[in-house]
VEXDREN-2710 file (C-alpha; in Angstrom, 1 decimal):
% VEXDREN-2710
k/r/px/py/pz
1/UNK/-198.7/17.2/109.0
2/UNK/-197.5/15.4/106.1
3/UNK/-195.4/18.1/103.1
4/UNK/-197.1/17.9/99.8
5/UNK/-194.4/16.5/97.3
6/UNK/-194.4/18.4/93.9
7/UNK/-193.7/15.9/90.8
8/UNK/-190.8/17.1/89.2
9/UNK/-190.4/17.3/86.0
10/UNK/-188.8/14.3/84.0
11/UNK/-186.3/15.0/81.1
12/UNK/-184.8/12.7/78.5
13/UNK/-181.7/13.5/77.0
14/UNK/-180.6/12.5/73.4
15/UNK/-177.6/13.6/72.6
16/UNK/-174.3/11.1/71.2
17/UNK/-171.4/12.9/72.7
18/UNK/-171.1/11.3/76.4
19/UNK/-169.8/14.2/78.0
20/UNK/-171.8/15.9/76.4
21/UNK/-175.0/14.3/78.0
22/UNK/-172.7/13.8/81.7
23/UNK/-172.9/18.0/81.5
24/UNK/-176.2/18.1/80.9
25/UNK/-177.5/15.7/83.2
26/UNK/-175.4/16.8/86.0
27/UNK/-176.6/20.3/85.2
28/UNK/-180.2/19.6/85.0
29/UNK/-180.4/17.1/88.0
30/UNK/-178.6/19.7/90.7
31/UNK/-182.4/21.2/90.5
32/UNK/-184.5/19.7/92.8
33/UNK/-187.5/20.4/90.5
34/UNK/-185.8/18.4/87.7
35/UNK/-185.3/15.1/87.1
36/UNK/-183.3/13.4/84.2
37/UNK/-184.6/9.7/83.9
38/UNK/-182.8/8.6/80.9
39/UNK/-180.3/9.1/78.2
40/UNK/-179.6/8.3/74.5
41/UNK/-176.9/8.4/72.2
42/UNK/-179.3/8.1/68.9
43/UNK/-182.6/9.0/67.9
44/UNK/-183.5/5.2/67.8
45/UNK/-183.3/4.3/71.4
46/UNK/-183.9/7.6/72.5
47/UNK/-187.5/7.3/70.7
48/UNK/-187.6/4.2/72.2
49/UNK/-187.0/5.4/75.7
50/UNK/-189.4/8.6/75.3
51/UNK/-192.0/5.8/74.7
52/UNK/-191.7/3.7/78.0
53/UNK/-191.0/7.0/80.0
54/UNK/-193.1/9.5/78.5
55/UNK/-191.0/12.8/79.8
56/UNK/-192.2/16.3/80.4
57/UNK/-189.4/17.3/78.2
58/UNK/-187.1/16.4/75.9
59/UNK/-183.9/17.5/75.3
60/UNK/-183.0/16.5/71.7
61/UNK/-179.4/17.1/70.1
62/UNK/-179.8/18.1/66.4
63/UNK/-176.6/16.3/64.7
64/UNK/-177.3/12.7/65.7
65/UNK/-176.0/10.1/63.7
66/UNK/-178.6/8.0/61.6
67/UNK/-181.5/9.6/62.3
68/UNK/-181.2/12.9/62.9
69/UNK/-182.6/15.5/65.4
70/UNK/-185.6/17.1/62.8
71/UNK/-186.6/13.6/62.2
72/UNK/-186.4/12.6/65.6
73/UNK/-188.9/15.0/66.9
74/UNK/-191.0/14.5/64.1
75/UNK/-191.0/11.0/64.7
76/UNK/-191.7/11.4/68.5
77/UNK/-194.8/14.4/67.4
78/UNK/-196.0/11.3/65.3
79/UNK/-196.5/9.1/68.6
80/UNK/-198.9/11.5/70.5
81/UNK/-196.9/12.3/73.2
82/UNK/-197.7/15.5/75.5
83/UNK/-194.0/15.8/76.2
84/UNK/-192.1/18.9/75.0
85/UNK/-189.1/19.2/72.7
86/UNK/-186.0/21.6/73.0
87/UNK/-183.4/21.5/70.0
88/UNK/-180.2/21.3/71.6
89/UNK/-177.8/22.7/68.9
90/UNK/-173.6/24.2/68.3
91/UNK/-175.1/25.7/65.0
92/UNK/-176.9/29.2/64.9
93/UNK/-178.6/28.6/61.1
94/UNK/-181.8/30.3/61.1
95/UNK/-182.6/27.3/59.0
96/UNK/-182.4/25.0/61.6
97/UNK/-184.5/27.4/63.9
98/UNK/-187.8/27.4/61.7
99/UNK/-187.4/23.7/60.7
100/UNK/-186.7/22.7/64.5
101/UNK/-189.8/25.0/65.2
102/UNK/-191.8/23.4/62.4
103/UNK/-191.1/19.4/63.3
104/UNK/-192.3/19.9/67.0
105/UNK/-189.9/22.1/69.0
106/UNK/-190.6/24.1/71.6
107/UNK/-187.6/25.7/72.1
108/UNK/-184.4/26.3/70.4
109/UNK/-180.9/26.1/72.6
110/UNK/-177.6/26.6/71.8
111/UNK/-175.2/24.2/73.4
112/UNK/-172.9/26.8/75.3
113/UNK/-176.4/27.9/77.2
114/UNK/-175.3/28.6/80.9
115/UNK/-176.8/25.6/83.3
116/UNK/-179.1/28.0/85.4
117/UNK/-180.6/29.5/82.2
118/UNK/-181.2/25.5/80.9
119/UNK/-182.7/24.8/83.7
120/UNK/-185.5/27.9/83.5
121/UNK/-185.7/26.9/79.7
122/UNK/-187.0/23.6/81.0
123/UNK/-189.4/25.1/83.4
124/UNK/-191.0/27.5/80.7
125/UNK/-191.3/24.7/78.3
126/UNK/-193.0/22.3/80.7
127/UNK/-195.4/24.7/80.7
128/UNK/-195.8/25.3/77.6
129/UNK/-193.8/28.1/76.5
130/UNK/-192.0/28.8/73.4
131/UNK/-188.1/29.6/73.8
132/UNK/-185.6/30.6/71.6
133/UNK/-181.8/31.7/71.9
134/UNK/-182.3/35.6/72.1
135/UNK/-178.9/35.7/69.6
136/UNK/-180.3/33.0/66.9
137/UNK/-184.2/34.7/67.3
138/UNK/-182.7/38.1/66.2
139/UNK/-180.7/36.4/63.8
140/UNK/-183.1/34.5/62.2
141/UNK/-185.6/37.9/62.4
142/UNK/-182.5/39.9/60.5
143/UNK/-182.5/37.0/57.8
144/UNK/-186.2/37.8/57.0
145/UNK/-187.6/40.4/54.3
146/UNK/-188.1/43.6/56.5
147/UNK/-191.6/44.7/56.0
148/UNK/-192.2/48.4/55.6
149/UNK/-195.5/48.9/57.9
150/UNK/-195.6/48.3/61.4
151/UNK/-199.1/49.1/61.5
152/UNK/-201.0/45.7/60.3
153/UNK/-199.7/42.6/58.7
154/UNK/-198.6/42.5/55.3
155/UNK/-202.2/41.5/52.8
156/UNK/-200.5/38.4/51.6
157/UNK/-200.6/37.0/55.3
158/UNK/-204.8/37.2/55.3
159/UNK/-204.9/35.3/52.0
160/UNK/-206.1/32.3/54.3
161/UNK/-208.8/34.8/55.9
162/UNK/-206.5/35.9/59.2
163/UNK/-208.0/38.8/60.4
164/UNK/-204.8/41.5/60.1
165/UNK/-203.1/42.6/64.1
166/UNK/-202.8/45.6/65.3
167/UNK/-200.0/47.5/66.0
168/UNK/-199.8/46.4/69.4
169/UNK/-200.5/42.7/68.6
170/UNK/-197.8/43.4/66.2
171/UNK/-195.7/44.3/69.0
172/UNK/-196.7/41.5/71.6
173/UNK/-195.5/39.1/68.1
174/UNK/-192.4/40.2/67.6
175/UNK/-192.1/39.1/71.1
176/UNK/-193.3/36.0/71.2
177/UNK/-191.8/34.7/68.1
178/UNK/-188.3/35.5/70.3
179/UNK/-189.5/33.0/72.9
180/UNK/-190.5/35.5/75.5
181/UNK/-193.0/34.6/77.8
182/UNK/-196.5/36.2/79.3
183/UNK/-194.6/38.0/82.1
184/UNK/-191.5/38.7/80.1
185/UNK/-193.8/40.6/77.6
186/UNK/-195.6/42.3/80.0
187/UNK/-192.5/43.8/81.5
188/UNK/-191.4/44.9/78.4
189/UNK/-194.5/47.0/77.1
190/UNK/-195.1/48.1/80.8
191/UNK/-198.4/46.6/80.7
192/UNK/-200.4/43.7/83.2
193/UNK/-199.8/40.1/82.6
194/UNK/-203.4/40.1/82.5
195/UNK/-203.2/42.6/79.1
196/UNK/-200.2/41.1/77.5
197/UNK/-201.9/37.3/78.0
198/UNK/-205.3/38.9/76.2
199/UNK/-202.8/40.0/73.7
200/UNK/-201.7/36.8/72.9
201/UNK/-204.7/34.9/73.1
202/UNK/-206.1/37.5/70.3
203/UNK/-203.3/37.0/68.4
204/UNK/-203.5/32.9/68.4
205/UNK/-207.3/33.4/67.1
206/UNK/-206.5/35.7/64.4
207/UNK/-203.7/33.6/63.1
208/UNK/-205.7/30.7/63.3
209/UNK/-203.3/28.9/65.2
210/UNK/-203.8/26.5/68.0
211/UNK/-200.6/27.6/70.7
212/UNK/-197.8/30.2/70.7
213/UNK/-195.2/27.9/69.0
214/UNK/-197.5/27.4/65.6
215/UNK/-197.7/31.6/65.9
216/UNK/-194.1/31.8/66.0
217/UNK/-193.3/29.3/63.0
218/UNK/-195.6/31.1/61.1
219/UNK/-195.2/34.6/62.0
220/UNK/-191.3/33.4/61.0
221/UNK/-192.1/31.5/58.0
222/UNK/-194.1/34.4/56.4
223/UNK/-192.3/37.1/57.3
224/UNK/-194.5/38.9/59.6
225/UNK/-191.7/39.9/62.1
END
């Protein structure tokens, strides 16, 4: 009986320091589920390259020359593409987090990640996860106005007609916006995948947002976490 191959999934790096992009390929391509079929050192030819591979993911440095990273991903959002962004980053500035989040991101990665924890990051993604560094998330979260409930969302964030969460919505948020997925969420409010996915999917329709990344920019650019 013939063994059914599983596609892996491609990766583009863009990233101008050569060793830089050595690590990261060698790192990425010692998973047998991974596959790195090109590399850039600018935003120009790496755009150019997303476009005649179209990659599952993209991992895109933030500080290129030129053209940087932001602009980059906008660009690449601009061509239609289904493929997924991660920031690749040395800087923690919650700044960078929301406007990396904003221009097409789908996760946020410092550059001292460890390989094994890259390589899951590019799994989630694939899928369609939102990720972000646990340290910057709770940075960027500390950065924020605190808001004194915990039961609903603040009034000002149902000026567009959002219905306001509940506490445990509230919860499952705060959670979400720090890249954590179904299972991960599940785990920690000892509840069913099942229940923490419902969660989720309510949350998406009363933010009137289309996936968990547009929740998280928002829930971060509005202060609701």
């Amino acid at each position: 009986m013939t063994e059914t191959k599983i596609k892996p999934i491609t990766v583009i790096i863009v990233e101008d320091f050569k060793l830089t992009r050595v690590g990261l390929r060698c790192a990425l391509n010692a998973n047998p589920d991974i596959d790195v079929v090109a590399e850039a050192e600018d935003a120009v030819e790496g755009l150019k390259l997303i476009e005649r591979y179209k990659p599952d993911v993209i991992l895109m440095d933030l500080g290129l020359p030129g053209m940087n990273g932001i602009e980059a991903m906008i660009k690449c959002k601009e061509m239609h593409f289904d493929s997924k962004i991660i920031a690749l980053t040395s800087h923690d500035r919650s700044e960078e987090v929301i406007a990396s989040l904003s221009s097409g991101a789908s996760a946020y990665c410092l550059k001292d990640i460890d390989p094994s924890k890259l390589a899951d990051v590019v799994r989630d993604v694939s899928t369609g996860v939102c990720w972000i560094d646990p340290m910057v998330a709770q940075m960027t979260l500390n950065a924020l106005p605190k808001i004194e409930s915990v039961g609903v969302l603040p009034e000002k964030s149902s000026s567009d007609g959002m219905v306001p969460l509940t506490e445990r919505e509230f919860e499952v948020l705060k959670h979400l916006v720090m890249g954590k997925s179904n299972t991960e969420i599940a785990k920690e409010l000892i509840v069913s995948v099942h229940t923490a996915k419902a969660h989720v999917c309510s949350i998406l329709q009363k933010m009137c947002v289309n996936d968990r990344v547009q929740a998280a920019v928002k829930a971060v650019k509005e202060g609701m976490v």
